[in-house]
N, C-alpha and C positions, 0 to 999 in steps of 0.2 A: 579541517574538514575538506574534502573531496572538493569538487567544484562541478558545475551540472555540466558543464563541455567534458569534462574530463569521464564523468558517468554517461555519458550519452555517449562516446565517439564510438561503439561499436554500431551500433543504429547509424548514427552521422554519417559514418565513414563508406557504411553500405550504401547508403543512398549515394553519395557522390558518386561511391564507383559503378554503379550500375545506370544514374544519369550525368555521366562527367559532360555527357556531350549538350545535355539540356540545360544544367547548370551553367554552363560557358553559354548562356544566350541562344541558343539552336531552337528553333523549333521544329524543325523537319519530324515526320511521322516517324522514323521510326526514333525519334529520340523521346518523343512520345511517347510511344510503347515503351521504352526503359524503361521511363521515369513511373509509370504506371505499373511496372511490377517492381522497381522499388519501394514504390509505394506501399503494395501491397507484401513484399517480403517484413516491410518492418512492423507489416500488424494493423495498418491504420486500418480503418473499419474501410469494406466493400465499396459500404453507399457515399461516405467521403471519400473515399478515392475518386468516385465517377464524377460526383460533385465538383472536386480540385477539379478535374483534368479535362472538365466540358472548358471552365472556366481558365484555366491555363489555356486550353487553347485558342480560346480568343481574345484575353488579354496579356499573354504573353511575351509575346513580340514584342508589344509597346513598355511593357512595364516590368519583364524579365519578370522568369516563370517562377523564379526562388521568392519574390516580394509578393508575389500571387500566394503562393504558398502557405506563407509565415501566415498573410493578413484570414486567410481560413481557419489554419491550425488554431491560431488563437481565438478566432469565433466558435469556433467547439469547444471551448472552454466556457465554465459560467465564473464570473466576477464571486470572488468567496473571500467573508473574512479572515484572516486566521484563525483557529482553535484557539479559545483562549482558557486555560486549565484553570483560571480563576472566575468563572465565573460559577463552577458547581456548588451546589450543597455539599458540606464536608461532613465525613467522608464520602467520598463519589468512589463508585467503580467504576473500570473499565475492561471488559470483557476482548481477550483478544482470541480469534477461533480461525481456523484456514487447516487444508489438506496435510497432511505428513511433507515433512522436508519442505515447505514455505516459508520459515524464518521465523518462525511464531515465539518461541522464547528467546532468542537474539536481540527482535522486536522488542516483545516487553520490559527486556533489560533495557534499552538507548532509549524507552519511553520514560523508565522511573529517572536516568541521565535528565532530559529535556526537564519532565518535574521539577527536580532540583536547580535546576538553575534557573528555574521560576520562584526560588524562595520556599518552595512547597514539601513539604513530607509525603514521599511516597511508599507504599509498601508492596512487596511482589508475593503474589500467592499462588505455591502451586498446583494445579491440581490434576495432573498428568497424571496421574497415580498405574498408568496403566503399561508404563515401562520404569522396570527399577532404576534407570538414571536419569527417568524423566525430572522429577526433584532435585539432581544433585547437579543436573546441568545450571539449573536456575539456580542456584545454592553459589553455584561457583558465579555467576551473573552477578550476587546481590553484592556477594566480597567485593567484584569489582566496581562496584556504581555504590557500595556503601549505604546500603538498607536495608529494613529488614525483610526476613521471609517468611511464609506461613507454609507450611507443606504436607503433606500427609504420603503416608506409607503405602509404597506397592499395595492396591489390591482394596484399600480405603475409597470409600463416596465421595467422590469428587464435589460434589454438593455440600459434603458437610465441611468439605475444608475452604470451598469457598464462603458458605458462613461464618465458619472460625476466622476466618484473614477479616471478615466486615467489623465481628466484634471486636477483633482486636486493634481494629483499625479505628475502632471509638475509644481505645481503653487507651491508646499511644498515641491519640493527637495527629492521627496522619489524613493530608487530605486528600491523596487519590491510591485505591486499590488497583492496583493492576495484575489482573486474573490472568496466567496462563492456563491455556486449553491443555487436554491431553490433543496431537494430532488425528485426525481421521479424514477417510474414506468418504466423500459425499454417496457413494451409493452402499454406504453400510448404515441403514435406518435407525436400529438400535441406539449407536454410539452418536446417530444424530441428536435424537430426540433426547437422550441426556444433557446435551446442551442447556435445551429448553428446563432443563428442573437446575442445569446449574443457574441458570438464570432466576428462575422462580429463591432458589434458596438465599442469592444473594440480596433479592425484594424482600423475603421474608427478616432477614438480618439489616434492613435499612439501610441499602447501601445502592440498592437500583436497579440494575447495572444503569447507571447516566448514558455511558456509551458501551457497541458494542462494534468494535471494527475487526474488520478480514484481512486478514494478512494473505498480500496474493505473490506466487514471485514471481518478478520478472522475467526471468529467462523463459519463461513457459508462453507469454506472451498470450495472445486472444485462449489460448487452452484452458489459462486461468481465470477467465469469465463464465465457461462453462461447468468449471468445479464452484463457481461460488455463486451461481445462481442456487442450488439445492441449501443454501446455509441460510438466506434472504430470510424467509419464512419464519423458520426455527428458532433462527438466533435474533429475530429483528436486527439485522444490521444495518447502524448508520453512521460508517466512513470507513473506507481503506487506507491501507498500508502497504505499500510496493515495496518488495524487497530486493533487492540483487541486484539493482537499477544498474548497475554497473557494469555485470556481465553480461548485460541482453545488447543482442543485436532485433529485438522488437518491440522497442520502446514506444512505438507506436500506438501500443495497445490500451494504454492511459486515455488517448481516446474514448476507448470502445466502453470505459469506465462509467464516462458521464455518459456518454450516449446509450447504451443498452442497461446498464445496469440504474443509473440514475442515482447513483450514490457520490460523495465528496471524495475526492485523494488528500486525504491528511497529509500524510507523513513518504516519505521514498526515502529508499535505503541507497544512500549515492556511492558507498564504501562497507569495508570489511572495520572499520576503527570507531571506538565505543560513541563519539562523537559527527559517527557519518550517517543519520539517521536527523533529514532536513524537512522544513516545514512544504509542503507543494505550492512552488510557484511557477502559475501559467506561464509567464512572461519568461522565466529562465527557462522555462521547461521547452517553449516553441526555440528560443533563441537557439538554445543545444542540439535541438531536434532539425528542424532545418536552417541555421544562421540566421545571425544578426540582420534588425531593419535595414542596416547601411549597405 
């Protein structure tokens, strides 16, 4: 697996280079201002930027503006247990939904991975039905990770095959369904509100959804907050998933997660490898983002 310095050094590396000079202990204004629109390039939200950098600049000096930094970043964070995939009713689903080209079924694949090495049976069901290699993407996903798939044909209710993956998910002893979405649009209403009945179908077949998480990608940075507030509603969503983590340079925006959207970061995609799909930890997450406490 990746490692979260190695996932972050695009973000990282910006920041430094745009405050190399505040970093090196400086505080002079205009090193200031750098650091205040690196701040702002990597995404951190507005009102924490102004926050940091009232406070950078009065205890800076004394206690170097990177230890300033860290001790904020991580108070933006809230203290959260892990996910622990045994604690649901079996079979549980889990509902994965987010814009076109977010990583939504790559996702769902390195989640049925995690499953598995919990001891658990997982099953992936597709219900993309609405590009013909929406299912055979996933198909090729299950070969890899080694379970099974529920799918249904171009042009097929995506409802009805998310109740067929539930029932058959009582009939094979599996304990977590893991539903791919077809991609969509947040300002295409129709394809929104389908969500909602795949959800309703999957209640209907006894399976929940338990959870419903957003797959947001990273590289799109704060953009991707404003495509997944239209999903909140619909989909009841409760937790994210970052994907790309690795090619952004506005990792930042993980922030603006807890703060404006007020949901959990589950899971970050730190890599391109079936394995690089980690659980979200604050403390790595700030360490990577702007350096270690030392």
């Amino acid at each position: 697996m990746r490692s979260w310095l190695q996932a972050l050094a695009k973000t990282r590396d910006r920041l430094r280079q745009h405050a190399a000079r505040l970093f090196g202990g400086a505080a002079d204004p205009a090193a200031l201002e750098e650091c205040e629109q690196a701040l702002i390039q990597a995404d951190i939200p507005a009102g924490l930027v102004a926050e940091w950098m009232e406070r950078i600049r009065i205890e800076g000096p004394r206690r170097g503006p990177m230890a300033v930094a860290r001790e904020l970043a991580r108070q933006a964070l809230p203290d959260r247990a892990p996910f622990d995939w045994r604690e649901a009713e079996r079979p549980a689903a889990l509902l994965i939904v987010g814009v076109n080209g977010s990583g939504k079924t790559t996702t769902a694949a390195k989640l049925a991975r995690l499953v598995q090495q919990q001891g658990l049976k997982p099953l992936l069901a597709a219900t993309d039905t609405f590009r013909a290699a929406g299912a055979d993407q996933l198909r090729i996903w299950a070969q890899r990770v080694g379970c099974d798939v529920v799918a249904g044909v171009q042009g097929a209710d995506a409802a009805a095959v998310a109740y067929d993956a539930v029932q058959a998910a009582k009939a094979r002893g599996v304990d977590w369904v893991i539903v791919d979405t077809a991609g969509r649009m947040h300002t295409r209403q129709p394809l929104m509100e389908e969500l909602a009945k795949v959800g309703r179908a999957i209640a209907k077949a006894g399976g929940g959804p338990r959870e419903t998480w957003i797959v947001l990608d990273g590289m799109l940075g704060r953009n991707a907050i404003s495509q997944a507030r239209s999903f909140l509603d619909l989909a009841r969503v409760t937790g994210v998933v970052v994907s790309k983590l690795d090619g952004s340079s506005k990792a930042g925006f993980i922030l603006a997660i807890e703060r404006d959207l007020r949901l959990p970061v589950r899971f970050v995609g730190l890599g391109e490898g079936m394995d690089d799909l980690a659980p979200f930890d604050p403390d790595q997450y700030v360490d990577a983002l702007v350096g270690g406490s030392s």
